[in-house]
N, C-alpha and C positions, 0 to 999 in steps of 0.2 A: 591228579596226574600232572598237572602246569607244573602245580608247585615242586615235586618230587623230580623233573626233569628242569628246574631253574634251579635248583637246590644243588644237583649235580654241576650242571654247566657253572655255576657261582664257586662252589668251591674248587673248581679243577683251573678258574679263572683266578682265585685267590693265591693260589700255590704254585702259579705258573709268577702273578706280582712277586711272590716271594724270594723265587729262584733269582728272578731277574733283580732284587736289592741285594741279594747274599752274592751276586758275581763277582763285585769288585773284593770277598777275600780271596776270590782264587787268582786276581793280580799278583799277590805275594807272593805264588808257588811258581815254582821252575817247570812244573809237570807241562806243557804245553798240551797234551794227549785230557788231561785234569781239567783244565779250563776251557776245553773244543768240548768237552761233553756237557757238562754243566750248561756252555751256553748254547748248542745246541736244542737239550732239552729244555733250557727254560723257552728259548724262540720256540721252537716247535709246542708246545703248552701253550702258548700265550696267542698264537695264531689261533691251535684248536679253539680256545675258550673265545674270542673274539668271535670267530665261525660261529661258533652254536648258539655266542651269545645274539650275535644279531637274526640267526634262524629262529630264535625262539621268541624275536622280541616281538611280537603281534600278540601273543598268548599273554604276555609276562607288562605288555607298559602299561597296568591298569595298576600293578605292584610297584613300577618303578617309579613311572613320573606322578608322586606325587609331593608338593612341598615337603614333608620334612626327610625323607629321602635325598630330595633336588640339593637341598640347603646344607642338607650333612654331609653332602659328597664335596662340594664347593667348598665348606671349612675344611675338610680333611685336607684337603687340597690345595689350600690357600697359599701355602709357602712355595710349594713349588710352581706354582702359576707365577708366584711374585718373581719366583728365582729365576724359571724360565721366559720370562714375556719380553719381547723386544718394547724398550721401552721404559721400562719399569724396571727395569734389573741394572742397569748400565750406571742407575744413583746409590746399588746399595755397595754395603762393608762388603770384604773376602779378605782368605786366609791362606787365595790361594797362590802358591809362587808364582805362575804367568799372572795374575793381578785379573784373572777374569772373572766378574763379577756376575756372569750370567750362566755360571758351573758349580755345582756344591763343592763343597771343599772338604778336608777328607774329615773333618771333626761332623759335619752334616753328615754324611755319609755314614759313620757310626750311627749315627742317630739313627737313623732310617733303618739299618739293618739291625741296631737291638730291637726296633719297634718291631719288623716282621718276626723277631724271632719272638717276642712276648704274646702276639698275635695267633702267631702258630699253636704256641701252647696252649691259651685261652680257647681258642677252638677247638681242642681236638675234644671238649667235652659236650659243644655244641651240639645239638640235634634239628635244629632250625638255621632255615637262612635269615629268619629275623636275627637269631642271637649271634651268626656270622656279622651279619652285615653290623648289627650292635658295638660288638668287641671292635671290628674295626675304626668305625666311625671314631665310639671314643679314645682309643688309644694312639688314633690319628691326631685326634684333636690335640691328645698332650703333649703331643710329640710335637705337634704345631706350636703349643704355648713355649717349649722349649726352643726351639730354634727362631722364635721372634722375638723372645728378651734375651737369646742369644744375638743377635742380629742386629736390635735397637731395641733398646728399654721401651721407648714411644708406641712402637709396633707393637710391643708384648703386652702392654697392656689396655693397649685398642682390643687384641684380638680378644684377652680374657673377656672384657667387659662383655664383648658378641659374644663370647661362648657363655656367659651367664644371664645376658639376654633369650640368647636360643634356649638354654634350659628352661626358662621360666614362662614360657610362651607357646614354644613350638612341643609337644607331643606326638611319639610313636604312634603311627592310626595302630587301633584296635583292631583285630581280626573279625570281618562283617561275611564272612565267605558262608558256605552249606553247612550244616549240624542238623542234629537231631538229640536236642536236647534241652530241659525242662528247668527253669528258671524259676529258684525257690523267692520267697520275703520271711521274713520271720513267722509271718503266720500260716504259712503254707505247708513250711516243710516236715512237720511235724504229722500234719494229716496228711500227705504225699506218700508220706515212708509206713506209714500205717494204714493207707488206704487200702493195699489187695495184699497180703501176706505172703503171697505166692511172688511176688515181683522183689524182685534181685536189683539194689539201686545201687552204681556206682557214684558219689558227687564230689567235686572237686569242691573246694572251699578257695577262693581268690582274693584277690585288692587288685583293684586296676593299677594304684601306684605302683604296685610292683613288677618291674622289668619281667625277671621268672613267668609270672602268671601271663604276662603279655603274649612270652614266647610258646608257652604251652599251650595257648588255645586253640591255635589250627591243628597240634595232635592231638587232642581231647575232642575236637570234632571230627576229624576222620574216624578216630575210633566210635564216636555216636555213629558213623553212617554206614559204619560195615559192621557194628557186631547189637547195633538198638533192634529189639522185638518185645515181644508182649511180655514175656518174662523176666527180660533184663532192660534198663532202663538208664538212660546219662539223665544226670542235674548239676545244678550251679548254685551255690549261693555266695555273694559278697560279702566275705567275710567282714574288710573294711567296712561296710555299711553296717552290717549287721553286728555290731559286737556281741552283744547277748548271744546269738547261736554259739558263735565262735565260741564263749567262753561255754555252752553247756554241751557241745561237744568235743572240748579240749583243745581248741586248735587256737594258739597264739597267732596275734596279728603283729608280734614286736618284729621290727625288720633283725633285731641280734637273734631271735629263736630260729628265721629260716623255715620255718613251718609253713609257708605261703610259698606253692600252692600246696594244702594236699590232697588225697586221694582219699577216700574212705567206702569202703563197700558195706552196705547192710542187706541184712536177709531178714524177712520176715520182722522188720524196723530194728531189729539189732543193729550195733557196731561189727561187724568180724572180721576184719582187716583194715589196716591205714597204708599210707607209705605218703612223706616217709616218715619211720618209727621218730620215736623221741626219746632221748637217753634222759634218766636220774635230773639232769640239768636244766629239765626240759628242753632242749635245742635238739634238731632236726638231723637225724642222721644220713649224714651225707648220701644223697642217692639218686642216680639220673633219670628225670623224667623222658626216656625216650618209649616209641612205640612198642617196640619189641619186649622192654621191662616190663613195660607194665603187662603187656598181653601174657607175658609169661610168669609173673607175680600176681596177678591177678586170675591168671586162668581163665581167662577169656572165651579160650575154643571151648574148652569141655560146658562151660557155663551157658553159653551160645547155643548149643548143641542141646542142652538141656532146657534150657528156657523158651526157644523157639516152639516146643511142641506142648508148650501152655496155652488153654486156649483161654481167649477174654472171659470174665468173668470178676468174682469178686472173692478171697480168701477170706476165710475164717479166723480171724485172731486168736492165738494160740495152737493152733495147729502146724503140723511139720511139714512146711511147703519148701523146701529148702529144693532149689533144683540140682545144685549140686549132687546131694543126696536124696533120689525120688521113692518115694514110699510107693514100693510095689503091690503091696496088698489091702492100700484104701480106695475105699467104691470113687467112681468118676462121678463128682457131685455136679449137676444140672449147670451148666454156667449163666451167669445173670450178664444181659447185654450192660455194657457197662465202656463209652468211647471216651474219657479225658479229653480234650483237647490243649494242643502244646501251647502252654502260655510265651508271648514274647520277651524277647531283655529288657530287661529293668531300666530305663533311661533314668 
């Protein structure tokens, strides 16, 4: 619930930034009535999200204030702290006619509104506020590389070096929040998925290195917590670590295939669904991992629905335990107490 009311208040606060860099094209226009509205709505936007942003922030600063957060907002930032700071601004270049040095000038000012509009569009495929807040940071950042060897060569390539410092040091935290979900190795998952025939296993295949997997894993855990029971079951395994799995369930770990993360459901230790698919080329056909896809590519409810009224026990290999499809006219065989317990992440 934090995250899905930060997640709102964050993008209604990103779109209201956005408004407010796209105001100076309507400078250009004669409409008077065109630019009362515009800035209007982006002020009134930019208050809301402020509001909610600080109403919410007791729930939310366990997310925010942490170092690589802190430090990615401060590089995004960096130029115009430099451009606006009393102090600091008064020694640099400008291009602009009154000669004031502590005002973008209108070639920055491009800059800044191609970057919201490249931002905008990156997001609109987002389903995370990590992969919001992601796109921003970096496209901030190049936007930054650009107007500092615009500005001074010296500057520009101070800041790269920080930004390939931060690369090589600071990492995205890992999503450590609620799941219910089971954490294969190589030698687990094989007897996991063949352990009760009767159990329906969703597992996503990951790399940490990967951005994608990073951003999927808070919605791969809510759906562990609202649709995991004795019949249906989340797992994991690292692909990255794991190459051998990866290759003997088809799933490339090359960052050109795109295959990281995917999804794969078995029944009864078969394969019988992926997502996403994989064309002739082997490469990953484009597909967005949000909630709603998957719940409705995956068939979720009806599976849920059927799986819940499994009771513990232990499946018979080779028989048709498929809950999707439940065999109405086999005896209810004795069930054998039988409790797994969830193993933790793989550190």
């Amino acid at each position: 619930m934090r995250r899905q009311v930060f997640y709102v208040t964050f993008i209604h606060f990103e779109q209201s930034l956005v408004e407010l860099l796209l105001l100076p094209l309507s400078l250009s226009s004669n409409s008077f009535l065109s630019l009362l509205s515009v800035a209007c709505c982006a002020n009134m936007g930019l208050i809301t999200g402020v509001i909610a942003f600080f109403y919410h922030l007791p729930q939310i600063y366990k997310w925010l204030f942490k170092p690589y957060y802190i430090l990615s907002t401060l590089m995004s930032t960096a130029f115009l702290i430099l451009r606006k700071c009393p102090g600091l601004c008064e020694n640099l270049n400008t291009e602009r006619e009154d000669r004031n040095p502590c005002d973008f000038d209108w070639r920055e000012v491009e800059i800044l509104m191609f970057l919201s509009a490249i931002v905008m569009m990156k997001n609109r495929r987002a389903i995370t506020i990590e992969q919001h807040a992601g796109n921003l940071f970096m496209f901030s950042k190049v936007a930054n590389v650009i107007l500092f060897f615009r500005l001074d060569i010296r500057l520009g390539i101070l800041y790269f070096l920080l930004c390939i410092a931060f690369v090589m040091t600071c990492k995205p935290p890992l999503y450590m929040g609620p799941e219910y979900i089971k954490y294969f190795s190589e030698k687990t998952i094989d007897e996991e998925l063949n352990h009760d025939t009767r159990v329906t296993w969703i597992v996503e295949f990951y790399a940490n290195w990967a951005p994608e997997c990073q951003s999927f894993a808070p919605v791969f855990a809510d759906l562990s917590l609202k649709y995991n029971c004795t019949g249906l079951r989340f797992g994991k395994i690292d692909a990255g670590r794991y190459g051998e799995v990866a290759q003997r369930y088809k799933v490339s770990t090359s960052p050109l295939a795109k295959q990281l993360p995917s999804l794969v459901l078995f029944q009864s230790g078969r394969e019988v669904m992926r997502r996403p698919m994989v064309d002739i080329k082997f490469r990953a056909v484009s597909w967005t991992f949000s909630e709603e896809n998957i719940i409705r590519e995956f068939n979720l409810n009806e599976l849920f629905e059927a799986s819940k009224k499994i009771k513990k026990g232990r499946g018979v290999k080779g028989e048709d335990q498929n809950p999707s499809l439940p065999d109405e006219g086999s005896e209810e065989r004795q069930p054998v107490p039988d409790t797994p317990a969830e193993s933790k992440k793989d550190q």
